[in-house]
Biopython code that builds the backbone (N, CA, C, O; Angstrom):
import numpy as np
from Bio.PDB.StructureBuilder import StructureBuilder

atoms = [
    (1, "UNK", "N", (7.772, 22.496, -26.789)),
    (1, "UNK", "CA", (7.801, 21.886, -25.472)),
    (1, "UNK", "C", (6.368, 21.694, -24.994)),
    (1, "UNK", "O", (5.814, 22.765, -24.748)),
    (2, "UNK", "N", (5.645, 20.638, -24.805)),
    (2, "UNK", "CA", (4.602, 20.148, -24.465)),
    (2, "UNK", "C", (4.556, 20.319, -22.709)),
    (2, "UNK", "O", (5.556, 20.124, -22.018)),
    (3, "UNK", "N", (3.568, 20.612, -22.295)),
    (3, "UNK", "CA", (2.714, 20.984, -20.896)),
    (3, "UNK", "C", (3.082, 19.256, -20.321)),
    (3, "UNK", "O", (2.916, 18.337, -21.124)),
    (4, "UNK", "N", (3.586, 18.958, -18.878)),
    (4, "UNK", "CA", (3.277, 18.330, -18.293)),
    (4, "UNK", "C", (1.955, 18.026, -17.639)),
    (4, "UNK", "O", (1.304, 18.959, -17.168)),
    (5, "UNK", "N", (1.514, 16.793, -17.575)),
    (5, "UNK", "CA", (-0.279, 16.128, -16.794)),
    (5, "UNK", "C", (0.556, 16.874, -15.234)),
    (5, "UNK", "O", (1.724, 16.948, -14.854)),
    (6, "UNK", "N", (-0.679, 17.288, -14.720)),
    (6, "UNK", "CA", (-0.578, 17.889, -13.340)),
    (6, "UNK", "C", (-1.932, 16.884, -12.607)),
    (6, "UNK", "O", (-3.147, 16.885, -12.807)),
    (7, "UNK", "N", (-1.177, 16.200, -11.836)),
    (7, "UNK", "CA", (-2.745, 14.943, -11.224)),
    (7, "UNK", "C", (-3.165, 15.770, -9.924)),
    (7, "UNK", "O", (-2.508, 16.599, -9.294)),
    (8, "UNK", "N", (-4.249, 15.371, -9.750)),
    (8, "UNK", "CA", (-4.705, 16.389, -8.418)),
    (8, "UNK", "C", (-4.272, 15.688, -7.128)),
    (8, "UNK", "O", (-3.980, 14.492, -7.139)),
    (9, "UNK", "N", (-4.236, 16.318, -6.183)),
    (9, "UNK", "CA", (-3.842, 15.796, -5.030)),
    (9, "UNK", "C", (-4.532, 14.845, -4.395)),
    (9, "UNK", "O", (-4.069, 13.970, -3.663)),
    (10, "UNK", "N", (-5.456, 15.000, -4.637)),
    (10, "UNK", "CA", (-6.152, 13.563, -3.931)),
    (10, "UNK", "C", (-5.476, 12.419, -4.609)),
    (10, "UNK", "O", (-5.346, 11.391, -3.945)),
    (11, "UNK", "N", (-4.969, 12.447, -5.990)),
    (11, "UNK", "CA", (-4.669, 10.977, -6.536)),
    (11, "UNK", "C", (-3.333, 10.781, -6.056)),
    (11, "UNK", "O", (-2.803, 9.788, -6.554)),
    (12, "UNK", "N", (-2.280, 11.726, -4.853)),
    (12, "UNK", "CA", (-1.281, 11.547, -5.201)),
    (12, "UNK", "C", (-1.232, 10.122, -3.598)),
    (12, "UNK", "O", (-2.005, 10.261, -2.650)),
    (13, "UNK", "N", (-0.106, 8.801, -3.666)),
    (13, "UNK", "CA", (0.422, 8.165, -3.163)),
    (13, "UNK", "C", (-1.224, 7.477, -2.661)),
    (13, "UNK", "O", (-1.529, 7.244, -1.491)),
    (14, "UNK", "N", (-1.999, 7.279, -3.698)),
    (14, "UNK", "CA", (-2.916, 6.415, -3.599)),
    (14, "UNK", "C", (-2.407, 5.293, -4.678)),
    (14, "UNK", "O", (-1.515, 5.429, -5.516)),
    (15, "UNK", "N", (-3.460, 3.814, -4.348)),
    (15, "UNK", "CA", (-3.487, 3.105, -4.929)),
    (15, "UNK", "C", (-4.187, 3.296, -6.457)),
    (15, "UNK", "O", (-5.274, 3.874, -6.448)),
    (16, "UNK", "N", (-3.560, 2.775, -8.027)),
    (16, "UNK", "CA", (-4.707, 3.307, -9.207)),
    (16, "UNK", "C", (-4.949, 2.528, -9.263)),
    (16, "UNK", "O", (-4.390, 1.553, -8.762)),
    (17, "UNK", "N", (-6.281, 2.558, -10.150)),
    (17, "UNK", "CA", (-7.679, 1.853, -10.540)),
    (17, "UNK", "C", (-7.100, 0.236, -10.763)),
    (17, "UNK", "O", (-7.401, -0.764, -10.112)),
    (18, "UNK", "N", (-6.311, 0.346, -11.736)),
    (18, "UNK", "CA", (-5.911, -0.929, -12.632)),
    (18, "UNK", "C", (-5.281, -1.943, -10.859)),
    (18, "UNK", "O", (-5.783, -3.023, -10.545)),
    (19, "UNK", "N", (-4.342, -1.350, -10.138)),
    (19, "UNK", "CA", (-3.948, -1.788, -8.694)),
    (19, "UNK", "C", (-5.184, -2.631, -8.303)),
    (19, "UNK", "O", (-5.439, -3.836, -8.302)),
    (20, "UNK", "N", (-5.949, -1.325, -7.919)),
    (20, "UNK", "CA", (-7.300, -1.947, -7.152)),
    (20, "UNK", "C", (-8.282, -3.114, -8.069)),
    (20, "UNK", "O", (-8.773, -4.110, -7.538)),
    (21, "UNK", "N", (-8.364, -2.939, -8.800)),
    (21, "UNK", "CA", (-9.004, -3.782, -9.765)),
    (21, "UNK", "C", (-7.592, -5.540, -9.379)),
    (21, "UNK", "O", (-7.838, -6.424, -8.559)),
    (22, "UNK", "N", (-6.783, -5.500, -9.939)),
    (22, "UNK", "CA", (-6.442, -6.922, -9.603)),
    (22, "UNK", "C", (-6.493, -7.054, -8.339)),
    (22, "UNK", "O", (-7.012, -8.145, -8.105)),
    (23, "UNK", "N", (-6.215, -6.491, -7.348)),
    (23, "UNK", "CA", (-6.300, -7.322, -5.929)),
    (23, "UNK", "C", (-7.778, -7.335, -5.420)),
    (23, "UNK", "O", (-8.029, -8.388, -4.834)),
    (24, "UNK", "N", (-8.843, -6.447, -5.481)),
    (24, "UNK", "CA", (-10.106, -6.766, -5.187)),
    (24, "UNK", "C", (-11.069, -7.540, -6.168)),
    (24, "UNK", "O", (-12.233, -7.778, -5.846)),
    (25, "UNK", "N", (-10.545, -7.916, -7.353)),
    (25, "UNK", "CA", (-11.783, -8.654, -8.384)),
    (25, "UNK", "C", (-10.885, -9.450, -9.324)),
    (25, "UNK", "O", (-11.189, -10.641, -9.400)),
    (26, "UNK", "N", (-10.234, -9.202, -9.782)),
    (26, "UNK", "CA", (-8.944, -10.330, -10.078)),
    (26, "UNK", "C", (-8.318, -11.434, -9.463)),
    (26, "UNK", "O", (-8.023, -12.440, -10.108)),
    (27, "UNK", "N", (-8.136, -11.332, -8.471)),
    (27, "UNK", "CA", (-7.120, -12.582, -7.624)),
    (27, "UNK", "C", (-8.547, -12.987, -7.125)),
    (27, "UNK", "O", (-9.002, -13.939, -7.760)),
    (28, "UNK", "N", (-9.623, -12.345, -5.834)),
    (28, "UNK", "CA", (-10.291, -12.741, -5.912)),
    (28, "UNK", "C", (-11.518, -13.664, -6.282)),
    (28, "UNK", "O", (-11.876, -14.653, -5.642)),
    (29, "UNK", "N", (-12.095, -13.166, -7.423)),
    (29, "UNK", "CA", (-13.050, -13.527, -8.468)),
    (29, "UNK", "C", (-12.759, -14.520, -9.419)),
    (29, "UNK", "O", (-13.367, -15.574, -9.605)),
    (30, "UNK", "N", (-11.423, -13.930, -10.207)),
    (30, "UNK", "CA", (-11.427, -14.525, -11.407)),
    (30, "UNK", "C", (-9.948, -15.750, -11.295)),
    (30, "UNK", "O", (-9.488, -16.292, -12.300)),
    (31, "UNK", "N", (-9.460, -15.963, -10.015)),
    (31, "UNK", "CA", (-8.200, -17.223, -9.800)),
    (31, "UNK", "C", (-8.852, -18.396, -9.647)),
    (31, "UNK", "O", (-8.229, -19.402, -9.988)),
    (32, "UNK", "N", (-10.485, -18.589, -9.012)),
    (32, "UNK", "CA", (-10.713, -19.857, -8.798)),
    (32, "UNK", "C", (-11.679, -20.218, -10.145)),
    (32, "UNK", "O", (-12.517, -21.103, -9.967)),
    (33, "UNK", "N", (-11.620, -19.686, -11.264)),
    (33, "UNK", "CA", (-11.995, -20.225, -12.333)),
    (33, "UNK", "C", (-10.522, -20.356, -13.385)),
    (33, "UNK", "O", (-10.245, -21.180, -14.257)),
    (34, "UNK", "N", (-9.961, -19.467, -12.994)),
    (34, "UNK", "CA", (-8.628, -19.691, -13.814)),
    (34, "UNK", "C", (-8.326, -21.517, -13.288)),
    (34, "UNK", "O", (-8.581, -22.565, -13.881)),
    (35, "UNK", "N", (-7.955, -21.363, -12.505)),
    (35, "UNK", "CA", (-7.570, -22.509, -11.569)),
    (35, "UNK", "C", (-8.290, -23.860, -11.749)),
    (35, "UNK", "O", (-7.700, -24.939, -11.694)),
    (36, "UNK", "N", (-9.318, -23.746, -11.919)),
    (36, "UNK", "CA", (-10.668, -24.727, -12.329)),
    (36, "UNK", "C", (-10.257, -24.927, -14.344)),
    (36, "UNK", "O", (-10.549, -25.987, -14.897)),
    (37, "UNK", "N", (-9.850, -24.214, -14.835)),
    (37, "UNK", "CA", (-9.704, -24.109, -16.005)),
    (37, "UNK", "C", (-8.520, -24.921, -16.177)),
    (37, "UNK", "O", (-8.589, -26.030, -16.707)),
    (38, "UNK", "N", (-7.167, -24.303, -15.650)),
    (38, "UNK", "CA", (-5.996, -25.196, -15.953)),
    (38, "UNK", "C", (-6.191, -26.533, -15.458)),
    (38, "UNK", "O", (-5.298, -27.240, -15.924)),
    (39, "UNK", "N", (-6.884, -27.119, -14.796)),
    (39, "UNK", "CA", (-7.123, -28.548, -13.866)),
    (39, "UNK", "C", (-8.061, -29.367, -14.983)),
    (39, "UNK", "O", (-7.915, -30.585, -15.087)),
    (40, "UNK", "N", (-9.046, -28.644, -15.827)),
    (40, "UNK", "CA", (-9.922, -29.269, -16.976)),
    (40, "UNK", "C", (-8.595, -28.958, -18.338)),
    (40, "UNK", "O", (-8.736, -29.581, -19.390)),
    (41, "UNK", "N", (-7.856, -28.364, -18.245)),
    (41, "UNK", "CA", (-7.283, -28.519, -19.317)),
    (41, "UNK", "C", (-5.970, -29.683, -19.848)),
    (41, "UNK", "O", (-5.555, -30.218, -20.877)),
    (42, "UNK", "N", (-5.646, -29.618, -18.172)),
    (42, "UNK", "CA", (-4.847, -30.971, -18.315)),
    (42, "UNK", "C", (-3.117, -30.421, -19.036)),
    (42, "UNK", "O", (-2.397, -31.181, -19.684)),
    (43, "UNK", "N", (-2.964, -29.769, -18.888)),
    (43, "UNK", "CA", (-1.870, -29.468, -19.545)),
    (43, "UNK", "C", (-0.557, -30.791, -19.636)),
    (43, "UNK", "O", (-0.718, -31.785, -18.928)),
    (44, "UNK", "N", (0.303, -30.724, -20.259)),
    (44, "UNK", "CA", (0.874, -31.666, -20.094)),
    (44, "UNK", "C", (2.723, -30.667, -20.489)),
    (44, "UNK", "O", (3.060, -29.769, -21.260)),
    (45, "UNK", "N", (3.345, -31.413, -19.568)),
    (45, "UNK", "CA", (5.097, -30.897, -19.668)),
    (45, "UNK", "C", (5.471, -30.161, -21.125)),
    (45, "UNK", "O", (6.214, -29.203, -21.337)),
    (46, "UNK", "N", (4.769, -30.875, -21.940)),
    (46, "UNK", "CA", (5.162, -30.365, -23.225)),
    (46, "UNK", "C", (4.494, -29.081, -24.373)),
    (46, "UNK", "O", (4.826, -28.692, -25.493)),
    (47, "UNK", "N", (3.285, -28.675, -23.293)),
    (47, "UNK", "CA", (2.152, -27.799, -23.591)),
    (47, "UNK", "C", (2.524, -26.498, -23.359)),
    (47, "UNK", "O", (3.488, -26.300, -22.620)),
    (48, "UNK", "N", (1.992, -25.661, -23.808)),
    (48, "UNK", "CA", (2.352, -24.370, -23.558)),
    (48, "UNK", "C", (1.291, -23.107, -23.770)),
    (48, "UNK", "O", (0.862, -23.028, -24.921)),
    (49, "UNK", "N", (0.887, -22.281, -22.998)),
    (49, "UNK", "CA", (-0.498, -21.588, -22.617)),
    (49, "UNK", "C", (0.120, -20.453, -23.138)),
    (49, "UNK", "O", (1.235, -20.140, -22.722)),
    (50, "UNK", "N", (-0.602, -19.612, -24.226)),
    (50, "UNK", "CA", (-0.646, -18.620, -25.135)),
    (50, "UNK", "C", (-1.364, -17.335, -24.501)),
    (50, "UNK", "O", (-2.445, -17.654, -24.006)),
    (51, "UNK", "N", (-1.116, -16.195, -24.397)),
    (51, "UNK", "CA", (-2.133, -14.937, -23.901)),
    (51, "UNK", "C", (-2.387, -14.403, -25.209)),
    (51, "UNK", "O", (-1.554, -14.087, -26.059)),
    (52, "UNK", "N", (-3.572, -14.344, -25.265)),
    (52, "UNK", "CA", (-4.042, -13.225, -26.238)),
    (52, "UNK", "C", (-4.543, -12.196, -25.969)),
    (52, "UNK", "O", (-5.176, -11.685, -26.893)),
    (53, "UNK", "N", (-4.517, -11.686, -25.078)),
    (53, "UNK", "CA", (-5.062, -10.331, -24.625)),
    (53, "UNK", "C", (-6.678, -10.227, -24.519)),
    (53, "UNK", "O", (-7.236, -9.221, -24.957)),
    (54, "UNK", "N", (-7.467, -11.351, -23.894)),
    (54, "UNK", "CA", (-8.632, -11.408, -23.968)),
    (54, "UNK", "C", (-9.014, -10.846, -22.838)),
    (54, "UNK", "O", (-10.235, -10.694, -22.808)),
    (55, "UNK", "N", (-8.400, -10.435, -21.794)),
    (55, "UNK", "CA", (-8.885, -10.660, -20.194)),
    (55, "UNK", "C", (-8.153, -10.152, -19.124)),
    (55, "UNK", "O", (-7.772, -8.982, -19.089)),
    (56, "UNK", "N", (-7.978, -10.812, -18.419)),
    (56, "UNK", "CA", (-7.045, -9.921, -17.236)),
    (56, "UNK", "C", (-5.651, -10.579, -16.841)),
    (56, "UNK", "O", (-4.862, -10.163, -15.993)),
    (57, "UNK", "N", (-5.485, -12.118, -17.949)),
    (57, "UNK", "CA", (-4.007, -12.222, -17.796)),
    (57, "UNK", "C", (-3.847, -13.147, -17.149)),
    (57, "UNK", "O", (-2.837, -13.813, -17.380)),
    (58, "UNK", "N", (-5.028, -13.700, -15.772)),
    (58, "UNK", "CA", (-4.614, -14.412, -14.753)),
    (58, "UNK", "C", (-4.450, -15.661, -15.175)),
    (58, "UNK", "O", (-3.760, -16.463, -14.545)),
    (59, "UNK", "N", (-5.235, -16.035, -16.587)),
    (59, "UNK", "CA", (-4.908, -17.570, -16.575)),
    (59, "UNK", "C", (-3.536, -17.706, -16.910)),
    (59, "UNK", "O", (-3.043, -18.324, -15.966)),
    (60, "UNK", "N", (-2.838, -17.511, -17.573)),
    (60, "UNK", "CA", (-1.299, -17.580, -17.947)),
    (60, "UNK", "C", (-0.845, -17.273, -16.705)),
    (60, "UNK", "O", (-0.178, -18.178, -16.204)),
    (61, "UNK", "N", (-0.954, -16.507, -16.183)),
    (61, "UNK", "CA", (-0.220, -16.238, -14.594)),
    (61, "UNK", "C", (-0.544, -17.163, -13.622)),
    (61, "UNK", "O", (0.349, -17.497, -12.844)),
    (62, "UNK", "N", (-1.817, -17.718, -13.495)),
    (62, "UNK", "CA", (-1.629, -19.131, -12.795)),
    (62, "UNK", "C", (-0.963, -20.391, -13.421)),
    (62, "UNK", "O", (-0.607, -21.293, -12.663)),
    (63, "UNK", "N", (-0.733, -20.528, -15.077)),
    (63, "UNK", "CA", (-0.267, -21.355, -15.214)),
    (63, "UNK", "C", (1.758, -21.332, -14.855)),
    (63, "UNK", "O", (2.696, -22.007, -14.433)),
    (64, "UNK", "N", (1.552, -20.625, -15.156)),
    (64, "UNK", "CA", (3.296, -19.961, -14.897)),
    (64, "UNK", "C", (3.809, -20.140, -13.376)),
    (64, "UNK", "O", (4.928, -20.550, -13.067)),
    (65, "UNK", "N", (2.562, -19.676, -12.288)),
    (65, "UNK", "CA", (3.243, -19.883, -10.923)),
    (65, "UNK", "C", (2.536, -21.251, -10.670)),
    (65, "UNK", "O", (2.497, -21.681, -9.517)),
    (66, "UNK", "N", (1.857, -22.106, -11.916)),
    (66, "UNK", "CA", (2.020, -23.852, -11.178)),
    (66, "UNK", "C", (3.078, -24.721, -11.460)),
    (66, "UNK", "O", (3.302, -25.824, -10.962)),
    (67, "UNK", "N", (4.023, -23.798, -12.743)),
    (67, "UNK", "CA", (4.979, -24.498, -12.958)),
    (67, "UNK", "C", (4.476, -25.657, -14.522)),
    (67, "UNK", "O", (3.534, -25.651, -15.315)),
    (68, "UNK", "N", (5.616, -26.456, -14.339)),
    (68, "UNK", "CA", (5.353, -27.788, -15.582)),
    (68, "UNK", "C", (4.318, -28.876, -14.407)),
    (68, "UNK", "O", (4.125, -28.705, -13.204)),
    (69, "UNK", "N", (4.000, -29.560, -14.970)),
    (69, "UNK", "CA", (3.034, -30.997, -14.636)),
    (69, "UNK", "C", (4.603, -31.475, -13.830)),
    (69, "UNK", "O", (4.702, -32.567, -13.271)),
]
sb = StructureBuilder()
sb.init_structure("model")
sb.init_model(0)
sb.init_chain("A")
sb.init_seg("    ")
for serial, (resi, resn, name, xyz) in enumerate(atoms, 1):
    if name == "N":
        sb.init_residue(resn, " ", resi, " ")
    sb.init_atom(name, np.array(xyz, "f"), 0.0, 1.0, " ", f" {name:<3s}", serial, name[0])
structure = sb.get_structure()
């Protein structure tokens, strides 16, 4: 029977890192180049945007909440 992680109280019913990280430097920072990116890429109805795990995800996630052309 393996020991349960015991987190300290300060971390408890806070926001974690990975949280804070997309809403302060993610949506922020990195949507109006995502955004600038899908608009030079031109996608077309029949196209389809691949994640490879390079980054933080947002470009596929803006392409997804713009929908098809």
């Amino acid at each position: 029977m393996s020991a349960q992680p015991v987190l300290p109280a300060y971390s408890m019913n806070r926001p974690s890192f990975p949280w804070m990280y997309e809403r302060s430097l993610v949506e922020p920072l990195f949507r109006p180049w995502a955004e600038s990116l899908l608009e030079r890429a031109e996608l077309g109805s029949a196209m389809r945007v691949i994640e490879v795990a390079c980054g933080t995800g947002i470009v596929p996630r803006v392409a997804h909440r713009r929908g098809p052309p």
